[in-house]
Backbone as CSV, one residue per row, in Angstrom:
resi,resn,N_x,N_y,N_z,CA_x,CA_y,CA_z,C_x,C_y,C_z
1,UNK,58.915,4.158,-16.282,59.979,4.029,-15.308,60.236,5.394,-14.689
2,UNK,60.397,5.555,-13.153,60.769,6.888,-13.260,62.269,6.487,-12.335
3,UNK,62.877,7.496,-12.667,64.209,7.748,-11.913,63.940,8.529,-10.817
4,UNK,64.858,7.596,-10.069,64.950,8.193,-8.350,66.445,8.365,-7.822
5,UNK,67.108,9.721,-7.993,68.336,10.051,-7.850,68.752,9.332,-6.258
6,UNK,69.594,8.404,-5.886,69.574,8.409,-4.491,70.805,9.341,-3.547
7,UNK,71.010,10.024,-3.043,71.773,10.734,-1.890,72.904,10.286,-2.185
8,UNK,73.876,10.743,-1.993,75.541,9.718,-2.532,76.266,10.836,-2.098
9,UNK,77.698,10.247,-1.262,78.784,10.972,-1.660,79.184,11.093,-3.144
10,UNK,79.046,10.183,-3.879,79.719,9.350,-5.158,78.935,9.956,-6.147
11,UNK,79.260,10.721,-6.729,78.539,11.931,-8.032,78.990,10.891,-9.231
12,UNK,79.715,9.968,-9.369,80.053,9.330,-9.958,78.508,7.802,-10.653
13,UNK,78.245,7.679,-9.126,77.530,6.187,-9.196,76.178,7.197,-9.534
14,UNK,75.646,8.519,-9.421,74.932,9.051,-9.813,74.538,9.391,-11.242
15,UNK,75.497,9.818,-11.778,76.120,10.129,-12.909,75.408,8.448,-14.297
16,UNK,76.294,7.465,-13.291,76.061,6.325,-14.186,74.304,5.893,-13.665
17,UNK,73.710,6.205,-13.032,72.543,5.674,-12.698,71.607,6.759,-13.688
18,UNK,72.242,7.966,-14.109,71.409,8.827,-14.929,71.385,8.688,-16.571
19,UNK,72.716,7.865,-16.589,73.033,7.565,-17.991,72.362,6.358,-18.197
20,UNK,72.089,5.289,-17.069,71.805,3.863,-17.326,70.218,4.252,-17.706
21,UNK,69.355,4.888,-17.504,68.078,5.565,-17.360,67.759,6.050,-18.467
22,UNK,68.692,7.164,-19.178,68.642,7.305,-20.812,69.004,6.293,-21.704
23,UNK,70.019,5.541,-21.316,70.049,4.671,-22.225,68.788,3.963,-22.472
24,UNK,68.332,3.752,-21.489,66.650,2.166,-21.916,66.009,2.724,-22.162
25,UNK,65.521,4.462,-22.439,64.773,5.101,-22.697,64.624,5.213,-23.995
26,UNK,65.856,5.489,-24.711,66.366,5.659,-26.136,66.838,4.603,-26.982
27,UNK,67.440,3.248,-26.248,67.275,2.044,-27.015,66.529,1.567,-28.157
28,UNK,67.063,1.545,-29.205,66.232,0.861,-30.073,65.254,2.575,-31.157
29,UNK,65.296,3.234,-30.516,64.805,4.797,-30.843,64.431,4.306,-32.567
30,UNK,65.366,4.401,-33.300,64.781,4.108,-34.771,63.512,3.653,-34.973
31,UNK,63.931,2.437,-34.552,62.626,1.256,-35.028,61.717,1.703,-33.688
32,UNK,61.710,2.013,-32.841,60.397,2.240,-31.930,59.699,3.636,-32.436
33,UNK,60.556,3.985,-32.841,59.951,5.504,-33.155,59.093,5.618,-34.620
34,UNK,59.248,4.634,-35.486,58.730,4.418,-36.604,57.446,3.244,-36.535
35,UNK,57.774,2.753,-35.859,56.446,1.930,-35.157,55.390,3.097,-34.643
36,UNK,55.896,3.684,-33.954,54.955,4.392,-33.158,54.210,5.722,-34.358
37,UNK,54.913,5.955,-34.922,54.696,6.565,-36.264,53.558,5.976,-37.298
38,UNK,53.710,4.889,-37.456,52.887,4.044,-38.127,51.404,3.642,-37.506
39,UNK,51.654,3.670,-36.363,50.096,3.213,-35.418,48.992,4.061,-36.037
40,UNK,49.348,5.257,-36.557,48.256,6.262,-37.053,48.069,6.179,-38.525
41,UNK,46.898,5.436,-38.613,46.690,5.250,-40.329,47.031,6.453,-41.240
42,UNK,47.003,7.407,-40.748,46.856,9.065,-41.830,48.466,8.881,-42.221
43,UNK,49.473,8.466,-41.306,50.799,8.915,-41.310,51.169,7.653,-42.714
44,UNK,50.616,6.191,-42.879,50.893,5.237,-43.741,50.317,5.932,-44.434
45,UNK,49.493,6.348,-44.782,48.482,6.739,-46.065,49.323,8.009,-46.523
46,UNK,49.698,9.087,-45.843,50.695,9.915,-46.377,51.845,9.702,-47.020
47,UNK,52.835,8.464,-46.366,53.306,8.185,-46.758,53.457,7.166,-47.908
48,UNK,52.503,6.621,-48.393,52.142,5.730,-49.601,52.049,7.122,-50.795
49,UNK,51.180,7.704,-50.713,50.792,8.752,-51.259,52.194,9.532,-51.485
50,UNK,52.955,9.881,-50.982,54.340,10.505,-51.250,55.350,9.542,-52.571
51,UNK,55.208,8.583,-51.882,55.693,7.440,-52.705,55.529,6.434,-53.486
52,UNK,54.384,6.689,-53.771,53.255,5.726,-54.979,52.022,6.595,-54.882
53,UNK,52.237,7.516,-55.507,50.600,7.960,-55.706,49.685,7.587,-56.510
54,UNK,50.283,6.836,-57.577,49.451,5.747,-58.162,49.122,4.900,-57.705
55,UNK,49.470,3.914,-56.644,49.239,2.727,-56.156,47.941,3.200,-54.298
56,UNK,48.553,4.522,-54.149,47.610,5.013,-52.914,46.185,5.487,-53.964
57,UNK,45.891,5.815,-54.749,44.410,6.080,-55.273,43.670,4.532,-55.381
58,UNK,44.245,3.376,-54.971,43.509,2.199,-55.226,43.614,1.377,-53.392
59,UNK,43.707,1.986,-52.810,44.225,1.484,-51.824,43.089,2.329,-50.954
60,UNK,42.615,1.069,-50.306,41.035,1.594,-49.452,41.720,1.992,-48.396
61,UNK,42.206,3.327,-47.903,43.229,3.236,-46.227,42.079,3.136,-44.860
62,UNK,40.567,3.515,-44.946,40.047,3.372,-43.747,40.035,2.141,-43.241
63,UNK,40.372,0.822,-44.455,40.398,0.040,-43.721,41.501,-1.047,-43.207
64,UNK,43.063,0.087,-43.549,43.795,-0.647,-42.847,44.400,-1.023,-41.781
65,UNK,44.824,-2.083,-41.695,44.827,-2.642,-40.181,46.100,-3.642,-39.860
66,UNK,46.628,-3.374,-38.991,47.881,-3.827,-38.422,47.940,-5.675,-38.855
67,UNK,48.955,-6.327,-39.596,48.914,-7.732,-39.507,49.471,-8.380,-38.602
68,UNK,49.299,-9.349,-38.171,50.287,-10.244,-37.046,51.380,-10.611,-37.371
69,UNK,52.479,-10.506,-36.631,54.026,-10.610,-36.627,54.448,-11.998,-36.215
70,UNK,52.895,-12.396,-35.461,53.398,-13.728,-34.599,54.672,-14.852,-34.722
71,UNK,55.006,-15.020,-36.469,55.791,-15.459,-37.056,57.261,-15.398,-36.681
72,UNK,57.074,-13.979,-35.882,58.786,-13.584,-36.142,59.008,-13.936,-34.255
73,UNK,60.135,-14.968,-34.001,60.883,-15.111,-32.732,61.057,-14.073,-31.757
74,UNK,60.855,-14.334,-30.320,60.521,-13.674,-29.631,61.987,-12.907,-29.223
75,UNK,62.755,-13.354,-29.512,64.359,-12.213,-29.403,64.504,-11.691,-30.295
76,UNK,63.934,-12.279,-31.852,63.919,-11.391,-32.692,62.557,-9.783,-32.506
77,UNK,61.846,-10.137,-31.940,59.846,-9.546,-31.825,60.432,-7.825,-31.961
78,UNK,61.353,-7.193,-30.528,61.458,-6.174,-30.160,62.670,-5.338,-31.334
79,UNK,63.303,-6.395,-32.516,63.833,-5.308,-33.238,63.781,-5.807,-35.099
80,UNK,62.124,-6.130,-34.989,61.949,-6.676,-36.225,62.024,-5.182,-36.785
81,UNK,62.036,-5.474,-38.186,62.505,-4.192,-39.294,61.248,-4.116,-40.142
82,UNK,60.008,-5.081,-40.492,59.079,-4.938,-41.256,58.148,-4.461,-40.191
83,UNK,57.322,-3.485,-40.669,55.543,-3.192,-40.459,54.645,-3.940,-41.187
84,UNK,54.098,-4.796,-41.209,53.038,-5.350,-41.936,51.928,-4.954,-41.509
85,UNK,51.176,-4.714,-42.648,49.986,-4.202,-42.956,48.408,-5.219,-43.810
86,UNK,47.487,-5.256,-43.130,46.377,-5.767,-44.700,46.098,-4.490,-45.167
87,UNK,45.121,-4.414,-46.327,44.136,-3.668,-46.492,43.913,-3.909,-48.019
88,UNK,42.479,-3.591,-48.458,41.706,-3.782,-49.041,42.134,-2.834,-50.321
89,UNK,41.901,-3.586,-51.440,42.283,-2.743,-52.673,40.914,-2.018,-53.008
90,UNK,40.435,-0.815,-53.841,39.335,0.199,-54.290,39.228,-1.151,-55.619
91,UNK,38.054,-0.894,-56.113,37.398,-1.490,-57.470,37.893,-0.417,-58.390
92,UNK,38.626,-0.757,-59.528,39.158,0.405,-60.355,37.446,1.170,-61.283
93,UNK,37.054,2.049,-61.339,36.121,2.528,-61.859,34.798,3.415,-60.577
94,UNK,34.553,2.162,-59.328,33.449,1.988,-58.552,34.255,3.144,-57.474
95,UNK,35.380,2.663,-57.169,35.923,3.160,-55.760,36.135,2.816,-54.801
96,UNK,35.215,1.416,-54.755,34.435,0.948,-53.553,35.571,-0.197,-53.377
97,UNK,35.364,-0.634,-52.112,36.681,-1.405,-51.600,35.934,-3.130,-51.989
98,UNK,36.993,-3.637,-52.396,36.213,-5.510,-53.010,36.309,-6.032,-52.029
């Protein structure tokens, strides 16, 4: 979107056309910003690893991959709260993903 200040006596209707502009920009900021966070496998895998480092040494991360949400209602879609994820567990001993 880009903003286009228009000419005004009214510093006022300006004012609110600059605020209406940040607002839809920053809407929702939490959850979009943690989505967007997540798109990069290294950042899940770090964070597994911070917080289960036992459970990230069995956890194949090259091959994980975004799951479908399709489930969740379309007014609900833009402020669901889960990331779902697949991915493949390591063979305990081998390494190798089953």
């Amino acid at each position: 979107m880009t903003l286009i200040l228009r000419e005004t006596k009214d510093p006022t209707s300006q004012h609110q056309e600059l605020y209406d502009f940040l607002q839809e920009q920053i809407e929702h900021f939490p959850d979009r910003s943690i989505r967007r966070l997540f798109q990069n496998k290294l950042n899940v895998e770090a964070l597994v690893k911070m917080i289960e480092p036992d459970l990230a040494e069995l956890i194949y991360f090259e091959a994980l991959a975004p799951a479908s949400s399709t489930f969740i209602s379309e007014t609900l879609r833009e402020q669901q709260a889960d990331l779902l994820f697949s991915v493949p567990l390591l063979e305990i001993g081998t390494g190798k993903p089953r």
